[in-house]
VMD Tcl script that builds the backbone (N, CA, C; Angstrom):
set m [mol new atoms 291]
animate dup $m
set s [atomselect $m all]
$s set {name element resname resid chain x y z} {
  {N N UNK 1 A 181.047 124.043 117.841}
  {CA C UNK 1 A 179.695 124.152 118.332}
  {C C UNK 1 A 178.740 123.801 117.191}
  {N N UNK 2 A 177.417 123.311 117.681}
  {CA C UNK 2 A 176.926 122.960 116.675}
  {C C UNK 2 A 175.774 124.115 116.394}
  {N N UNK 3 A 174.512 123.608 115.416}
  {CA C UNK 3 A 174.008 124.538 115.096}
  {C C UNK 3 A 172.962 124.537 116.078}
  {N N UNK 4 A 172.715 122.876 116.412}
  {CA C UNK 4 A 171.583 122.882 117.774}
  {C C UNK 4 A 172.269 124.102 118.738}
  {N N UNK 5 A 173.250 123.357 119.534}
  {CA C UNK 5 A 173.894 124.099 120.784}
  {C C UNK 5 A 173.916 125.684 120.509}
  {N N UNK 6 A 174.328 126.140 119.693}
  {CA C UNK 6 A 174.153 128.066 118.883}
  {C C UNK 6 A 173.069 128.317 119.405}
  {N N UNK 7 A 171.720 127.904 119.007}
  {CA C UNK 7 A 170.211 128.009 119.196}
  {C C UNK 7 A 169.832 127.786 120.589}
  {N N UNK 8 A 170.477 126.945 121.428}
  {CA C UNK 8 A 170.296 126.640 122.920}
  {C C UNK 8 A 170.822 127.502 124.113}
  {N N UNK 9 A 172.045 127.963 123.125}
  {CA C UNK 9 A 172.432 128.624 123.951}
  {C C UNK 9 A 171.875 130.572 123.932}
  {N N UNK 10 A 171.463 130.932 122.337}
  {CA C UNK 10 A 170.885 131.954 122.651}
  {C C UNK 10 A 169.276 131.859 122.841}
  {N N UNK 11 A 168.717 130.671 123.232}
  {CA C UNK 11 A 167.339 130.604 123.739}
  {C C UNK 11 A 167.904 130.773 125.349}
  {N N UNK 12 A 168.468 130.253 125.616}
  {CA C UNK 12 A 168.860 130.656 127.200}
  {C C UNK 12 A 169.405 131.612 127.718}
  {N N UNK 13 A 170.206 132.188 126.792}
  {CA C UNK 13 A 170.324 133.927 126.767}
  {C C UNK 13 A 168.992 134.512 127.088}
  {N N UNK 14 A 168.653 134.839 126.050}
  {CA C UNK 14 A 166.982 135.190 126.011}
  {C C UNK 14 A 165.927 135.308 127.184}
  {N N UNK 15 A 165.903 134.071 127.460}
  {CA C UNK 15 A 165.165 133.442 129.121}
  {C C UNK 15 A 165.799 134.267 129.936}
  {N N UNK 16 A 166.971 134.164 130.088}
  {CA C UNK 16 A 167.874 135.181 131.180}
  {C C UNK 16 A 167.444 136.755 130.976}
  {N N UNK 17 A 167.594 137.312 129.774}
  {CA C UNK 17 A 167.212 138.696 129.565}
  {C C UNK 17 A 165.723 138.862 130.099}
  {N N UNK 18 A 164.685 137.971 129.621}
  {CA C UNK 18 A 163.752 137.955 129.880}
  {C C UNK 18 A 163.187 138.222 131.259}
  {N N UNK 19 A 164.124 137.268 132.177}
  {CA C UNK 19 A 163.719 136.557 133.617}
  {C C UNK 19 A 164.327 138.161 134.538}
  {N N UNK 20 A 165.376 138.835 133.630}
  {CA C UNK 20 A 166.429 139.998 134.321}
  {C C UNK 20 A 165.797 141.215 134.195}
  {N N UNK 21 A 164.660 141.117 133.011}
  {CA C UNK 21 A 163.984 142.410 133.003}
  {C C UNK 21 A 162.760 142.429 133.377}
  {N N UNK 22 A 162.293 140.988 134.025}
  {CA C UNK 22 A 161.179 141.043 134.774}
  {C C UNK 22 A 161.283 141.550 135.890}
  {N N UNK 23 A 162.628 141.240 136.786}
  {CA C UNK 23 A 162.967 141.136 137.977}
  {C C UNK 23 A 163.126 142.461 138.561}
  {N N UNK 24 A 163.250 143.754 137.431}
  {CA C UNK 24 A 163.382 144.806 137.583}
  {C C UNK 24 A 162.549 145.625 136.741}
  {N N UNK 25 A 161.523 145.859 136.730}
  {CA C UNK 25 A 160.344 146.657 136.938}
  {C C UNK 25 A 160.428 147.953 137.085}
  {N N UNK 26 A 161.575 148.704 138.554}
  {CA C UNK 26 A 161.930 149.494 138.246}
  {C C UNK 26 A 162.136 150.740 137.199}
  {N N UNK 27 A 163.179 149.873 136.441}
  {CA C UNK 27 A 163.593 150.332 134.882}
  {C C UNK 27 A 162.771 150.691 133.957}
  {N N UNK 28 A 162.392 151.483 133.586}
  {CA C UNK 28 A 161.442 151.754 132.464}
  {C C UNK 28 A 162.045 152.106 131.443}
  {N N UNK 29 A 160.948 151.843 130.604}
  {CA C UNK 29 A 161.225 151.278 128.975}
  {C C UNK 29 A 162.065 152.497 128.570}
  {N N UNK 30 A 161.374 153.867 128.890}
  {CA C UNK 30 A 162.246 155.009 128.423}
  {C C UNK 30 A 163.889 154.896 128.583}
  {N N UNK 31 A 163.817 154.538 129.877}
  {CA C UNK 31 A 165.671 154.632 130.802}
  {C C UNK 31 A 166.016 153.557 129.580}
  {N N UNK 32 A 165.926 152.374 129.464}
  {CA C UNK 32 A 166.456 150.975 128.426}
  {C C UNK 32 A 166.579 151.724 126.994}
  {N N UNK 33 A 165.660 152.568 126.698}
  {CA C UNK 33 A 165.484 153.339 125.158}
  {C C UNK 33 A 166.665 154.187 125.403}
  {N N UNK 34 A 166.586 155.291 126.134}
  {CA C UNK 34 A 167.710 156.403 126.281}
  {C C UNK 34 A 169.295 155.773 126.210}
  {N N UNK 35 A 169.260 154.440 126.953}
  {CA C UNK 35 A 170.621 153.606 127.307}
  {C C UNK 35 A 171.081 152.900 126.095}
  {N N UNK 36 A 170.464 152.089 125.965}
  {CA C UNK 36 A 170.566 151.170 125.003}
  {C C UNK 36 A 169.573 151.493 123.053}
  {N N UNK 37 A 169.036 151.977 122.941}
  {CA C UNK 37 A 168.319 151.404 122.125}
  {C C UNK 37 A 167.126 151.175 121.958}
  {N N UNK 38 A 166.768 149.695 122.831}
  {CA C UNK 38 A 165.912 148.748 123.203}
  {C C UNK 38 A 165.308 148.974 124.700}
  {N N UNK 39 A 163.868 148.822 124.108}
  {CA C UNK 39 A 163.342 148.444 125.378}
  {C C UNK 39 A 162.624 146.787 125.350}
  {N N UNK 40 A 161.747 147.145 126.552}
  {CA C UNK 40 A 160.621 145.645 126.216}
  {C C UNK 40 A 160.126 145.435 125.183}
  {N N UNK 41 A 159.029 146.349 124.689}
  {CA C UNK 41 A 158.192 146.426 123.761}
  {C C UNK 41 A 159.407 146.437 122.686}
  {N N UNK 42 A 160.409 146.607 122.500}
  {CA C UNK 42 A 161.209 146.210 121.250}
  {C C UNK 42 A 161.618 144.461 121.201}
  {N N UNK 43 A 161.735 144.364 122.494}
  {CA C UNK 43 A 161.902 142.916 122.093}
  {C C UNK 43 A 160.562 142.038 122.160}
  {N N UNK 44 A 159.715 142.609 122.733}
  {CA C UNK 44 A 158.333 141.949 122.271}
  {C C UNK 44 A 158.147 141.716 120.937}
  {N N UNK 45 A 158.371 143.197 120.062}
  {CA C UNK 45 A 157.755 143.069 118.735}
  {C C UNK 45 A 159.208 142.266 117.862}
  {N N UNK 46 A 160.261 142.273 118.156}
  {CA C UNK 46 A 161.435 141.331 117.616}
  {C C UNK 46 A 160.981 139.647 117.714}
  {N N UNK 47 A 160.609 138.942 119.152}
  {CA C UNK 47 A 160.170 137.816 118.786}
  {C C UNK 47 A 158.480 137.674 118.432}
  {N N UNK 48 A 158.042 138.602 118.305}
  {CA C UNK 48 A 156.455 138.629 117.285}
  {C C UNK 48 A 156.967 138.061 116.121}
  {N N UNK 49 A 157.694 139.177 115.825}
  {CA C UNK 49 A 158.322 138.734 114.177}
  {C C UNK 49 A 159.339 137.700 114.016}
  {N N UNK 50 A 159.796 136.950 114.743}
  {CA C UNK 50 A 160.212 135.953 114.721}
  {C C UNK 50 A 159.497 134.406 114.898}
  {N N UNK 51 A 158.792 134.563 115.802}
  {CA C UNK 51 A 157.240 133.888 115.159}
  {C C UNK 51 A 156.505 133.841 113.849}
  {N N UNK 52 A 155.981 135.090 113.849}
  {CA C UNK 52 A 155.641 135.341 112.062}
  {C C UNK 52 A 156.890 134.477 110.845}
  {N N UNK 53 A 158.602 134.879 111.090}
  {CA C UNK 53 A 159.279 133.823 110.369}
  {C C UNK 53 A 159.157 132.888 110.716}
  {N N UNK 54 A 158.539 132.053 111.592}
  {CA C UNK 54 A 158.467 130.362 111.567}
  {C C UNK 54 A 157.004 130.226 111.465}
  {N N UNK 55 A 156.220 131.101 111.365}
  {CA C UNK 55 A 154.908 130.766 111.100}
  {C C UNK 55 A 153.663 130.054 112.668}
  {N N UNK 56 A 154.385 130.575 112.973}
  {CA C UNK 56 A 153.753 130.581 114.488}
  {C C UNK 56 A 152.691 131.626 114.693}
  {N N UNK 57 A 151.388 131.193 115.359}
  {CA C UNK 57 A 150.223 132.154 115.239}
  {C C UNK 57 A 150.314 132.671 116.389}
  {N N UNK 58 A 150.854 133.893 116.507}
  {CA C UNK 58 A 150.957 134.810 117.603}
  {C C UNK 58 A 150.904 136.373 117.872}
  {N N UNK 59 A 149.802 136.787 118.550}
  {CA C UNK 59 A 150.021 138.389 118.371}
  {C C UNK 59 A 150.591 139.215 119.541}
  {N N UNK 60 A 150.520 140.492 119.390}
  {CA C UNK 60 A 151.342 141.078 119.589}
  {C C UNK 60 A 150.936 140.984 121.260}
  {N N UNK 61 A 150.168 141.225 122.095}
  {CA C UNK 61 A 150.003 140.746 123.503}
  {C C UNK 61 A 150.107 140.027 123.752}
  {N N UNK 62 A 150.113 138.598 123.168}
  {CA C UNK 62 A 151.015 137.142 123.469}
  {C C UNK 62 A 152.230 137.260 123.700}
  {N N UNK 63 A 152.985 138.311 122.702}
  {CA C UNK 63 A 154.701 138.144 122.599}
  {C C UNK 63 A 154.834 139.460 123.859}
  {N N UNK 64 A 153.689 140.505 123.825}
  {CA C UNK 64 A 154.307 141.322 125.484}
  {C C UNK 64 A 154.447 140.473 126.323}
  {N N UNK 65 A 153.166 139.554 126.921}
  {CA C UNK 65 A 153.366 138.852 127.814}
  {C C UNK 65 A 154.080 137.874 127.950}
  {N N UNK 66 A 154.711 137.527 127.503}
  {CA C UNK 66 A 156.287 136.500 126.880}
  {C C UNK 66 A 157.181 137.179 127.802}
  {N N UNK 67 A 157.917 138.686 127.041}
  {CA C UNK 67 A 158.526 139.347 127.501}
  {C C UNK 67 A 157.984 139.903 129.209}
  {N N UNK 68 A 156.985 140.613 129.308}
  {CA C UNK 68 A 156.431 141.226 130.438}
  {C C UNK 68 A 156.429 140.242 132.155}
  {N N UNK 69 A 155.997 138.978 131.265}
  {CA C UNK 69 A 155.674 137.885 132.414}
  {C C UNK 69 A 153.985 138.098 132.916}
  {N N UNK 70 A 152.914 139.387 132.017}
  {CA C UNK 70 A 151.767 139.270 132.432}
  {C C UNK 70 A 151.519 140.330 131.349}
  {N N UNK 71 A 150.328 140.650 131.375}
  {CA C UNK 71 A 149.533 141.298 130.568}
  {C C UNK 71 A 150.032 142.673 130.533}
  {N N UNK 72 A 150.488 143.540 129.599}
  {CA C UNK 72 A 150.966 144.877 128.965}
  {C C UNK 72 A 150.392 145.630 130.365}
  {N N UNK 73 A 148.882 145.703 129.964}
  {CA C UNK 73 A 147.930 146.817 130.367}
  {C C UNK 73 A 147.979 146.391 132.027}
  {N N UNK 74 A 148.291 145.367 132.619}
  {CA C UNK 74 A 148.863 145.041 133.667}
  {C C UNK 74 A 149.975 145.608 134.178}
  {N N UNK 75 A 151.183 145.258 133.515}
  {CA C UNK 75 A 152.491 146.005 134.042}
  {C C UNK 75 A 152.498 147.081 134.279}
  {N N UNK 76 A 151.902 147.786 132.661}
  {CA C UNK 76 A 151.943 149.333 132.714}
  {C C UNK 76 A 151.428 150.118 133.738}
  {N N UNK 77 A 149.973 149.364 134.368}
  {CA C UNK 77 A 149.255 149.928 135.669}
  {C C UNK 77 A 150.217 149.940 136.930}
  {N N UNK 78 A 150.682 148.569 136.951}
  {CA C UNK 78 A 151.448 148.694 138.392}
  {C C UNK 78 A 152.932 148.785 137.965}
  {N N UNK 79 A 153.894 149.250 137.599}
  {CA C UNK 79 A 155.057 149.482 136.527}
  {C C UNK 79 A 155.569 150.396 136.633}
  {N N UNK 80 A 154.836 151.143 135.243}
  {CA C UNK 80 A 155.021 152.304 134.376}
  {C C UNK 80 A 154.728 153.881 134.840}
  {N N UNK 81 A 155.834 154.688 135.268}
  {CA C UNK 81 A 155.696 155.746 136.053}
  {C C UNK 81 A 155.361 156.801 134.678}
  {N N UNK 82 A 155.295 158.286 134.630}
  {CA C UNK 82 A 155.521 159.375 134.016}
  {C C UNK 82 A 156.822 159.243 133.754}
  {N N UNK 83 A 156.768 159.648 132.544}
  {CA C UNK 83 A 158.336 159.847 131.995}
  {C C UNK 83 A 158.431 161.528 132.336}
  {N N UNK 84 A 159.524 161.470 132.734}
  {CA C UNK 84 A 160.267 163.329 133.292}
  {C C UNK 84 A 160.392 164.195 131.802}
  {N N UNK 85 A 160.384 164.972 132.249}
  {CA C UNK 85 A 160.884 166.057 131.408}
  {C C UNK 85 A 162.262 165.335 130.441}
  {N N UNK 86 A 163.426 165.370 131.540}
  {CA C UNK 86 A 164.684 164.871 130.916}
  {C C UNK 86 A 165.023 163.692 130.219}
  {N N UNK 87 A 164.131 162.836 130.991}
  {CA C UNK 87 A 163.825 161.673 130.255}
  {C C UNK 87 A 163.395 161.588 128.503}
  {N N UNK 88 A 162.077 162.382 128.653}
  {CA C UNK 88 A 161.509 162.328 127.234}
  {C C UNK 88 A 162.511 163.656 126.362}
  {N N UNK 89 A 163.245 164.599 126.876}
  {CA C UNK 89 A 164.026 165.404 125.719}
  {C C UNK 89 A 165.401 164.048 125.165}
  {N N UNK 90 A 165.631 163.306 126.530}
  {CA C UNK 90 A 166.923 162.762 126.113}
  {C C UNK 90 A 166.348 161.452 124.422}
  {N N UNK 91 A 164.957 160.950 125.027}
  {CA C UNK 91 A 164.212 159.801 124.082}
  {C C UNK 91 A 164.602 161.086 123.086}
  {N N UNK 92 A 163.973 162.447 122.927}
  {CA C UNK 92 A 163.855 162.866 121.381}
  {C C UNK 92 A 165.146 163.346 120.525}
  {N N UNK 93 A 165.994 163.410 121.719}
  {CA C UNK 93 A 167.591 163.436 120.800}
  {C C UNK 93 A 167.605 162.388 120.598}
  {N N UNK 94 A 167.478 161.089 120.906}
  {CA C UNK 94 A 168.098 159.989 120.986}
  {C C UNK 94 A 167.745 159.577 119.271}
  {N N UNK 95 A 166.289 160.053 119.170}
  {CA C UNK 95 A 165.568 159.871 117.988}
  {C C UNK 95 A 165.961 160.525 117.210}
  {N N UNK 96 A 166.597 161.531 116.590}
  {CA C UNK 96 A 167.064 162.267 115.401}
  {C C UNK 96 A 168.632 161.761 114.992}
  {N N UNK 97 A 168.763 162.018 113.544}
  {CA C UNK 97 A 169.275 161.367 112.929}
  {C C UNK 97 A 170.829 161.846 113.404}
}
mol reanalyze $m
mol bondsrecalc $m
mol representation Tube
mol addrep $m
């Protein structure tokens, strides 16, 4: 494989993650945090800063809406529920060392 095809193929990864976590809205960032790690806003601010390494002028509501497919303060309105009780104890274990 080459080094183009490497790069093509995880830009199309990407698109897919992208296109898979638009499609489900549902999911909130907490549930993706508790599960995985990662949410949106983590991979928002991952290709921010991957911009910033190629020197690309882009801020940080450019790279939500990348990820989001529309404006943050958009999604979050029609989106983003209350996080539960269980939800946010599981985020603060999740967070300690």
């Amino acid at each position: 494989m080459t080094e183009q095809q490497r790069l093509e193929l995880e830009a199309a990864a990407f698109r897919h993650l992208v296109q898979h976590l638009r499609s489900r809205p549902d999911v909130q960032n907490i549930d993706l945090m508790n599960l995985s790690g990662f949410c949106r806003n983590c991979l928002s601010k991952w290709y921010k800063a991957a911009a910033d390494e190629q020197g690309v002028d882009i801020d940080m509501e450019q790279a939500r809406e990348v990820v989001y497919g529309m404006p943050y303060a958009e999604w979050k309105a029609q989106h983003q529920k209350e996080a539960s009780t269980e939800q946010l104890a599981a985020f603060t274990k999740g967070q300690q060392p």
